[in-house]
C-alpha angles and dihedrals in degrees: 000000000000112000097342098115110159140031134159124211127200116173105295095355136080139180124203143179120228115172094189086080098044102111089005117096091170080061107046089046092055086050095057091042105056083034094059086045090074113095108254090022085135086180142000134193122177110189115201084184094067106015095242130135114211115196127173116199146185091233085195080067113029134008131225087250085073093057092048083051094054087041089052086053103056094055087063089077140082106267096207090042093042093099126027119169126247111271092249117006104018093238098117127058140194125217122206133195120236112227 
């Protein structure tokens, strides 16, 4: 995976650097989101402080290659657009593909 280069997994739980959020709390709070989205996904934080991703996962549901996959995906995208706010009350967002 690009950039990711470390993560640690216990049973149900993993912990993984990804560098993309670090600075970046738009960022962090789209990984979570689209994390906690995964069926089984129990819990997700995403520190922009750090640059680590928590998730906390039912392995009988989802495995942590999922996680890597929507992490994947997430670094598609262009990091400045990947988050614009909503026209009027910043509820609603619009992501945007890098070329």
């Amino acid at each position: 995976m690009h950039g990711t280069g470390y993560y640690h997994k216990f049973e149900r739980r993993i912990r993984i650097r990804v560098p993309e959020i670090k600075g970046s709390p738009a960022m962090a709070g789209e990984l979570e989101s689209r994390l906690a989205k995964l069926d089984g996904v129990a819990h997700t934080q995403a520190n922009p402080l750090t640059g680590y991703v928590l998730v906390l996962f039912d392995d009988q549901v989802v495995s942590y290659y999922h996680v890597f996959a929507v992490i994947n995906d997430l670094k598609c995208l262009d990091v400045e657009a990947a988050v614009s706010p909503g026209p009027q009350d910043g509820t609603s967002g619009v992501v945007r593909r890098s070329t």
